[in-house]
C-alpha positions as CSV (number, residue, x, y, z in Angstrom):
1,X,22.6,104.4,149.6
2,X,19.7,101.8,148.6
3,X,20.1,103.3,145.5
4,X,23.6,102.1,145.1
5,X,23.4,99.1,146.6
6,X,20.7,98.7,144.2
7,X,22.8,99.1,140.7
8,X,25.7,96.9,142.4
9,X,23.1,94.4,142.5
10,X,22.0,94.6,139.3
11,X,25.5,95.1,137.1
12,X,26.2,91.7,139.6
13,X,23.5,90.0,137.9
14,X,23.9,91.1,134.4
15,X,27.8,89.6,134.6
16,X,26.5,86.6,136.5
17,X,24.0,86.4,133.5
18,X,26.4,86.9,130.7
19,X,28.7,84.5,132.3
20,X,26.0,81.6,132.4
21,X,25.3,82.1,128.7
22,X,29.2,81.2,127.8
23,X,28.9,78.6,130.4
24,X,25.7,77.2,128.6
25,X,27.8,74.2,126.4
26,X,28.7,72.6,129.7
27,X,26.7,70.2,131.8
28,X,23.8,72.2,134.0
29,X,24.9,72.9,137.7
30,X,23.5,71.9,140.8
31,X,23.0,74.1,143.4
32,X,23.1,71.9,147.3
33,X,21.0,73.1,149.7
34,X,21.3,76.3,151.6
35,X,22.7,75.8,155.1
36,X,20.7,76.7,157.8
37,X,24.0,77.4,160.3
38,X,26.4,75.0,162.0
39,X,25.1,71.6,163.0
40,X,27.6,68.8,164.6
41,X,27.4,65.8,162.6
42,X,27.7,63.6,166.1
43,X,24.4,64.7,167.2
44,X,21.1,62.2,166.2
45,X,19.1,64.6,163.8
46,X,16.2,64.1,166.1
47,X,18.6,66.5,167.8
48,X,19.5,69.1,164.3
49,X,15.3,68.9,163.7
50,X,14.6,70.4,167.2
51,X,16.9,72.8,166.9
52,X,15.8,73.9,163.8
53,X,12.1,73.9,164.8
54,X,11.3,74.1,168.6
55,X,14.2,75.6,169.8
56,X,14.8,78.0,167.1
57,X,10.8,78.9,168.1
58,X,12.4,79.7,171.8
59,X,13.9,82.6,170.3
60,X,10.7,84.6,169.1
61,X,9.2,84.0,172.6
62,X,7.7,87.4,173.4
63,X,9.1,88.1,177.2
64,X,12.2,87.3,175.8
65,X,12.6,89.8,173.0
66,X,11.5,93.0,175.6
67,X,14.0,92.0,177.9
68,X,16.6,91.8,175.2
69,X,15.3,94.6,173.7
70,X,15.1,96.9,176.5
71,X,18.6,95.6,177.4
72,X,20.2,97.1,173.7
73,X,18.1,99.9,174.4
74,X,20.9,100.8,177.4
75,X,23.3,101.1,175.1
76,X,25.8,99.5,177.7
77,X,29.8,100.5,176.0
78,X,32.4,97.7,176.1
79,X,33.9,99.4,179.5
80,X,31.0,98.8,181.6
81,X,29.4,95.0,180.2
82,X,33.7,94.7,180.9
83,X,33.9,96.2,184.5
84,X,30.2,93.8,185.2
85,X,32.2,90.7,183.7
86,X,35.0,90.7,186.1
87,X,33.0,91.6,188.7
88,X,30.8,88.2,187.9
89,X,33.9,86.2,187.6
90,X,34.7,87.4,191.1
91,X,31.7,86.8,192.7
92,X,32.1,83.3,191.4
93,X,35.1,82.4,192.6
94,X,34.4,83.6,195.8
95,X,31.7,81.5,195.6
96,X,28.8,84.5,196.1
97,X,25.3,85.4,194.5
98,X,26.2,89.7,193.6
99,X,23.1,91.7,192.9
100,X,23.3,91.4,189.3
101,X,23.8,87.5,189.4
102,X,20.1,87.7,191.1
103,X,18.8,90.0,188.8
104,X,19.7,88.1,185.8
105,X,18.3,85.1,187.6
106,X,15.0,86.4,188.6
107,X,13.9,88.9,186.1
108,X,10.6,88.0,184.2
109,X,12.6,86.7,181.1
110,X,14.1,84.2,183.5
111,X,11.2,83.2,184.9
112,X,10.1,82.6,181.1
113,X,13.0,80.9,180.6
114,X,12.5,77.8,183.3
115,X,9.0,77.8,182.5
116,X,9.9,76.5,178.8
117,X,12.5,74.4,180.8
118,X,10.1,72.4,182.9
119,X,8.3,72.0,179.6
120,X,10.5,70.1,178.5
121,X,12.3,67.5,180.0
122,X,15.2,67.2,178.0
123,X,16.3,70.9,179.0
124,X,19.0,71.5,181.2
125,X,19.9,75.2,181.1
126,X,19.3,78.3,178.9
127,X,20.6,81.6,179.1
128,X,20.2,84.7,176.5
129,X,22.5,87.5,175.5
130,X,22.1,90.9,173.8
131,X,23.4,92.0,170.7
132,X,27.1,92.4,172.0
133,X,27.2,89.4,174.0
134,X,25.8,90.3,177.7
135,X,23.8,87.7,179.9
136,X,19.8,89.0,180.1
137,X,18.9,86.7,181.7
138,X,19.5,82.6,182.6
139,X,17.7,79.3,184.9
140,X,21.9,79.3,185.9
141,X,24.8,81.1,186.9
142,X,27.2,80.7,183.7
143,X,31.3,80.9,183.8
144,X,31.1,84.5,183.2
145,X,28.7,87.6,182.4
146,X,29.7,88.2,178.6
147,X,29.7,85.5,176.1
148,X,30.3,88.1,173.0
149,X,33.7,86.4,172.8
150,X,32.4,82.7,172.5
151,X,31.3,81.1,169.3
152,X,27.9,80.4,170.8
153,X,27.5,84.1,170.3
154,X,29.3,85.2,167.1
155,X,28.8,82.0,164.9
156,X,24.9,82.4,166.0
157,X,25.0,85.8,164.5
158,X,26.6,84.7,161.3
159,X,24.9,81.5,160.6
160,X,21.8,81.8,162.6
161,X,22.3,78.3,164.3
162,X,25.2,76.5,166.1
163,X,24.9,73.1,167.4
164,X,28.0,72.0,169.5
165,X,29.7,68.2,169.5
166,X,28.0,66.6,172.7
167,X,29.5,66.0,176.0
168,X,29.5,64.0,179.1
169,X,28.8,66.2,181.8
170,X,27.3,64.4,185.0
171,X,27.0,61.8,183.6
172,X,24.6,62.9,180.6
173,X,24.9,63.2,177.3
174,X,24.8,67.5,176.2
175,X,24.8,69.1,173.5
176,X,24.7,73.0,173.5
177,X,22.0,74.7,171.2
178,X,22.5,78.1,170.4
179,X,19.7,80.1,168.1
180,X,19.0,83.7,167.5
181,X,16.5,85.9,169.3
182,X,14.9,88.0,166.8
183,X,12.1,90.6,166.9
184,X,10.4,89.8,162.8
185,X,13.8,89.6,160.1
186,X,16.0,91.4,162.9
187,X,18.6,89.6,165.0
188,X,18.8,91.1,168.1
189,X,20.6,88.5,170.4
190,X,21.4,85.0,171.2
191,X,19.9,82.0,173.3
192,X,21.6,79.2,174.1
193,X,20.1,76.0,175.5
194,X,21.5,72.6,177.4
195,X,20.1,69.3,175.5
196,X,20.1,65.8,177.1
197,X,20.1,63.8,174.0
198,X,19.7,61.2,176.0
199,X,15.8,62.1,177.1
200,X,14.8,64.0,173.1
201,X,11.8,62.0,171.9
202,X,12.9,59.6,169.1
203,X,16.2,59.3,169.6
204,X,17.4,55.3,169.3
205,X,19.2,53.5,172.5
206,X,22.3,52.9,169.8
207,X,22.2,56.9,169.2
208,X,22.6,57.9,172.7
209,X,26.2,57.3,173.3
210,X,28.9,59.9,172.2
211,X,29.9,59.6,168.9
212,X,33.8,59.3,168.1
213,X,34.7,60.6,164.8
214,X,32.5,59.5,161.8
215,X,33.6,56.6,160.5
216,X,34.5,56.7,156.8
217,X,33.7,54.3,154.4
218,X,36.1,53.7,151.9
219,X,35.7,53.6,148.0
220,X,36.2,49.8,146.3
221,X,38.5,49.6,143.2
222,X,36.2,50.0,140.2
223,X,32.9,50.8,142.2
224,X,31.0,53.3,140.3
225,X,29.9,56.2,141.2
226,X,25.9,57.1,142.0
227,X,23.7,58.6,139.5
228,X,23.0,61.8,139.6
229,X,19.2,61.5,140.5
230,X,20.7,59.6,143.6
231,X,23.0,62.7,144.2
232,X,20.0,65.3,143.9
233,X,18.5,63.2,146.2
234,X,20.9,63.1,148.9
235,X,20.8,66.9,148.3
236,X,17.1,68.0,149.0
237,X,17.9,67.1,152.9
238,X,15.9,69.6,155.1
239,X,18.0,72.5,156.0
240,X,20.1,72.3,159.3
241,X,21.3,68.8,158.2
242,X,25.0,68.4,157.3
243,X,25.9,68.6,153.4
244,X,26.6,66.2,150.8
245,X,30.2,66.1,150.2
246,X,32.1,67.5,147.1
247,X,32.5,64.9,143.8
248,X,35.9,64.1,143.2
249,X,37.8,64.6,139.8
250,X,39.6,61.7,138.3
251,X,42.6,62.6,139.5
252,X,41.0,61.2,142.6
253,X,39.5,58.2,141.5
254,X,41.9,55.3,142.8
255,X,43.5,53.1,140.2
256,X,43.5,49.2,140.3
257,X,45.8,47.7,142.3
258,X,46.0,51.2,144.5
259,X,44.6,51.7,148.2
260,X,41.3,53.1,147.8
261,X,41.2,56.7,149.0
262,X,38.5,57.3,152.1
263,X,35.3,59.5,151.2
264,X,33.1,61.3,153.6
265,X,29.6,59.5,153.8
266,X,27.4,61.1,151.7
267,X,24.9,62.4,154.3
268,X,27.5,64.3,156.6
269,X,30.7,66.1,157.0
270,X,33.6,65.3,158.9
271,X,34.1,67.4,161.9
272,X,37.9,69.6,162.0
273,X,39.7,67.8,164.7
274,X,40.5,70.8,166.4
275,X,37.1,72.2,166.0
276,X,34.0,71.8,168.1
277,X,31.3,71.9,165.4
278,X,30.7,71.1,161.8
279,X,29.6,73.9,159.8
280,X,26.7,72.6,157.4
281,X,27.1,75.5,155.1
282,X,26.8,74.8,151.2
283,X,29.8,73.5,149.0
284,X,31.0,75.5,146.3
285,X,29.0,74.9,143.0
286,X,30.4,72.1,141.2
287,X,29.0,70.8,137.6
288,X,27.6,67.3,137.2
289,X,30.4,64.6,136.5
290,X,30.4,63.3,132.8
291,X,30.1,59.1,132.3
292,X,32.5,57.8,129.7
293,X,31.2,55.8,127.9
294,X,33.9,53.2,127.4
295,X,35.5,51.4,130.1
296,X,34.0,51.9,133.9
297,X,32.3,54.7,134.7
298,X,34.6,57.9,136.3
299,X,33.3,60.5,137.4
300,X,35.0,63.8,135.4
301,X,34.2,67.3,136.0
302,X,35.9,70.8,134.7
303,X,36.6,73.6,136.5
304,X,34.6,76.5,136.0
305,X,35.8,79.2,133.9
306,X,37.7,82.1,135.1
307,X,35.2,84.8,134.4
308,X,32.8,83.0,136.6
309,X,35.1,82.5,139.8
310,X,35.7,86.2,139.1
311,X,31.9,86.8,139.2
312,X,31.0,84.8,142.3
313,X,33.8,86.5,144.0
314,X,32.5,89.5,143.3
315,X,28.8,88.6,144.0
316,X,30.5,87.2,147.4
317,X,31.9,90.7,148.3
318,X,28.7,92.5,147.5
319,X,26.5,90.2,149.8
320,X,29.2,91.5,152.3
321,X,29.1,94.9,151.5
322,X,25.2,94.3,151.4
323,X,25.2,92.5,154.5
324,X,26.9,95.4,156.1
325,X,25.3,97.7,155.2
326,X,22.1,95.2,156.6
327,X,23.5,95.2,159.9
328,X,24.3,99.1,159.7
329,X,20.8,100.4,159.0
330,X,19.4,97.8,162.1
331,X,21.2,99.4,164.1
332,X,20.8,102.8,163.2
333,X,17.2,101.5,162.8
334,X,16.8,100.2,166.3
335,X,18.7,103.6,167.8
336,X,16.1,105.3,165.7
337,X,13.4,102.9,167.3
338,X,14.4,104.2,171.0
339,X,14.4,107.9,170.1
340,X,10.7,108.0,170.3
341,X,10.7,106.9,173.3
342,X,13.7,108.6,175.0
343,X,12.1,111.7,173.4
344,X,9.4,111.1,175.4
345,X,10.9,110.7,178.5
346,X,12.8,113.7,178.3
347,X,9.5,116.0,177.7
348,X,8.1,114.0,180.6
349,X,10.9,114.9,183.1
350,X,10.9,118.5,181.4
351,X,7.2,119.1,182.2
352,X,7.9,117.3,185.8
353,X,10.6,119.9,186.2
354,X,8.5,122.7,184.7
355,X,6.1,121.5,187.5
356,X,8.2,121.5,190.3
357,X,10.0,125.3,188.7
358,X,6.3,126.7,188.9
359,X,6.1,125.2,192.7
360,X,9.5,126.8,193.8
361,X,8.3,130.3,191.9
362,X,4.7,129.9,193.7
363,X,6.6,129.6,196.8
364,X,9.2,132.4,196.4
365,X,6.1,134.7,195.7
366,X,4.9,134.0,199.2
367,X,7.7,134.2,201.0
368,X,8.6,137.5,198.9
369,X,5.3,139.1,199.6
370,X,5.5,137.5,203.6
371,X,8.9,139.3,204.1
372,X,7.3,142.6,202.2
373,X,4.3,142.1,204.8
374,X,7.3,142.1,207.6
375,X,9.2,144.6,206.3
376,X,6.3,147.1,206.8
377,X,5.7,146.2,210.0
378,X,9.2,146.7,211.0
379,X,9.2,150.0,209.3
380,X,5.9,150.7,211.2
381,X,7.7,149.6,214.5
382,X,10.9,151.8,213.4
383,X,8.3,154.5,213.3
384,X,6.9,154.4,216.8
385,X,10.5,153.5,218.3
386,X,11.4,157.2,216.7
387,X,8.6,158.5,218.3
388,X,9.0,157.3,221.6
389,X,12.8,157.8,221.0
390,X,11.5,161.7,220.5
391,X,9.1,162.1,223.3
392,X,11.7,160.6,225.3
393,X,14.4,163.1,224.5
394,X,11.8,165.7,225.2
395,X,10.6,164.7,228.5
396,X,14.6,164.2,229.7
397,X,14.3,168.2,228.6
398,X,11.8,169.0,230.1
399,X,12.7,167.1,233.4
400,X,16.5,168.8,233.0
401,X,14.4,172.5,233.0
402,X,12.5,171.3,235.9
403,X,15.8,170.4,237.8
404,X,17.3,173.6,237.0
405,X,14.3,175.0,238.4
406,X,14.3,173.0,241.8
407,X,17.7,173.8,242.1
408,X,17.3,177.5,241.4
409,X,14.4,177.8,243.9
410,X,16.6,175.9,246.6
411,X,19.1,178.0,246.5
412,X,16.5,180.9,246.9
413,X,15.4,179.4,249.8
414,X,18.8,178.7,251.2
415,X,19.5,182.5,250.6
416,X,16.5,183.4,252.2
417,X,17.0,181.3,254.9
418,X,19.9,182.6,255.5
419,X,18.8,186.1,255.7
420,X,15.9,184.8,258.3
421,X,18.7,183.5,260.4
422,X,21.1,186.6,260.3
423,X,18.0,188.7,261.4
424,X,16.9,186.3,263.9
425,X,19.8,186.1,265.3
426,X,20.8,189.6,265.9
427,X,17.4,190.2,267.4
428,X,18.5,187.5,269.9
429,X,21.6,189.2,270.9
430,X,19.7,192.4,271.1
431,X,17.6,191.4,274.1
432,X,20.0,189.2,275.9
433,X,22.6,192.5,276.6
434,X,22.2,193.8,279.9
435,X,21.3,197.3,280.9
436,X,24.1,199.9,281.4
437,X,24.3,201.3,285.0
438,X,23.8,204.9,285.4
């Protein structure tokens, strides 16, 4: 796969190459400055340099990252972070703290949290997602438990920083600042902090009020455009400020006695009506206008060749193929990252089960060797009880041969009696008969 990726990039360069050298007749281009992500142009950039340098610093706090980290870890599927949301938005209308409202609340990574709040006066909330958008943890309860849907979330992971158009709310003046959290070069969730302009260090009293939309200053009849040093100038802005606006073509340039058309200032872009930020991503590449040298200077350009839009179109497409394939191998990367770990765990529970198998066994040997041990003794006590059953039986015999015996001798005696009595008696009547006269 790198491999590939690899001679895409290279046969990209080698027709970004050969177009430049049929390009090289024509005035040098300038490249504006990368964009750092999407900046509102009605914030002070007091405001745009904090959040490209303190707050974006918020997001590589250490406590933060293992609680994110251990959060995508869980591996929590679009059902449950969806079954947690409604319950949140539940418990909110009710008007009730749930258990996972707390949690979020109270963790460590909160506790981080309001510690860089009371750091910094100007803070009035932060909260922090995972990758797909989940609360980790917040000073605050928020509308709702996933923010994946919100473009504090998904512009974030596409531009790397969004700063919103400020509001009144309470009557302060707050902009939302939303960075990355990421562990090194990965991006591995969101943060998103509250900003009272109105208390950031530097910014002036006339700066504090909400801006309205940028006024635009409009072009005189025959004014002349800057110089290009003055253009490369206005270009070499830090990144995270708004960029300079396209030169028009000729076509553009208002004629004497026409209405002037309006440009953008120079330093910052209008913001979409309907839109809540400005994104302060680079222009496309335009050459350097041409000065005629008769008559007032107009600024010209050419559009670039054919072959070239083809070329950044196609270099476009790769960096999304490429980019991709980035965001691909992090994740495959971080679910590789866990395995270690969950591998780990699993021999851990196997040897605690192994343990408590060994126990049980240990156990079943003791009772199996106790109900041997029993067995024997009832067999022993079977034993006896057939004995005694025996010796029984045998001394009913013997007393049923004795009984026979009793009986037979009484009815000996009764015989014999009855012969005493026969002879006695006729004795008796022998003597008692009297004497026969003569």
């Amino acid at each position: 796969m790198e491999k590939t990726i690899l001679a895409m990039v290279c046969a990209l360069l080698l027709t970004l190459s050969a177009c430049e050298k049929r390009e090289a007749k024509k005035p040098t281009e300038v490249k504006a400055p990368q964009a750092s992500g999407i900046i509102s142009d009605r914030v002070p950039p007091e405001v745009a340099d904090l959040a490209t340098g303190l707050l974006t610093d918020f997001g590589k706090d250490k406590i933060v990252i293992k609680a994110v980290k251990a959060q995508n870890a869980e591996g929590l599927t679009k059902v449950q972070i969806k079954a947690k949301d409604e319950a949140w938005q539940a418990a909110k209308k009710a008007g009730e703290t749930d258990p996972l409202m707390k949690a979020v609340m109270e963790n460590p990574c909160a506790k981080q949290l309001k510690k860089l709040m009371a750091e910094n006066s100007f803070i009035t909330e932060i909260f922090v997602t995972d990758n797909q958008g989940a609360n980790v943890c917040q000073t605050g309860l928020t509308g709702d438990y996933w923010q994946g849907d919100e473009a504090k979330f998904k512009e974030v992971f596409k531009k790397g920083i969004l700063v919103s158009h400020p509001e009144m709310e309470d009557g302060m003046n707050i902009t939302q600042v939303s960075v990355p959290v990421t562990m090194g070069k990965r991006h591995i969730g969101t943060m998103t902090i509250g900003v009272n302009i109105d208390k950031v260090s530097g910014v002036k009293a006339d700066e504090k009020a909400l801006k309205e939309e940028p006024a635009a200053a409009a072009a005189q009849p025959g004014t002349e455009e800057p110089p290009p040093a003055a253009a490369e100038a206005e270009q070499e802005k830090a990144p995270g400020s708004a960029a300079a606006p396209e030169v028009k073509p000729p076509s553009e340039v208002a004629a004497p006695g026409e209405a002037p058309p309006e440009q953008v200032e120079p330093t910052q872009e209008k913001a979409p009506e309907k839109e809540a930020v400005v994104v302060a991503e680079a222009p496309v590449v335009k050459e350097v206008p041409e000065v005629v040298k008769e008559g007032p200077a107009v600024a010209k350009e050419e559009p670039p060749s054919e072959m070239m839009e083809e070329a950044k179109e196609s270099a476009s497409k790769v960096t999304e193929e490429v980019q991709a394939l980035a965001d691909t191998t992090l994740k495959a990367s971080e679910e590789l990252a866990t395995l270690p770990a969950q591998v780990k765990k699993i021999q851990q529970e196997a040897g605690e089960v192994q343990e408590e198998v060994e126990e049980v066994a240990a156990q079943v040997k003791k009772v199996s060797e106790k109900v041997e041990k029993v067995s024997m003794e009832s067999q022993q006590v079977l034993d006896k009880a057939r004995n005694a059953m025996e010796q029984v039986l045998q001394a009913r015999a013997k007393l049923r041969d004795a009984a026979d015996e009793i009986q037979q001798a009484a009815a000996l005696m009764t015989q014999k009696l009855a012969e005493i009595e026969s002879l006695t008696g006729e004795k008796t009547s022998s003597e008692k008969a009297p004497p026969q006269a003569e």
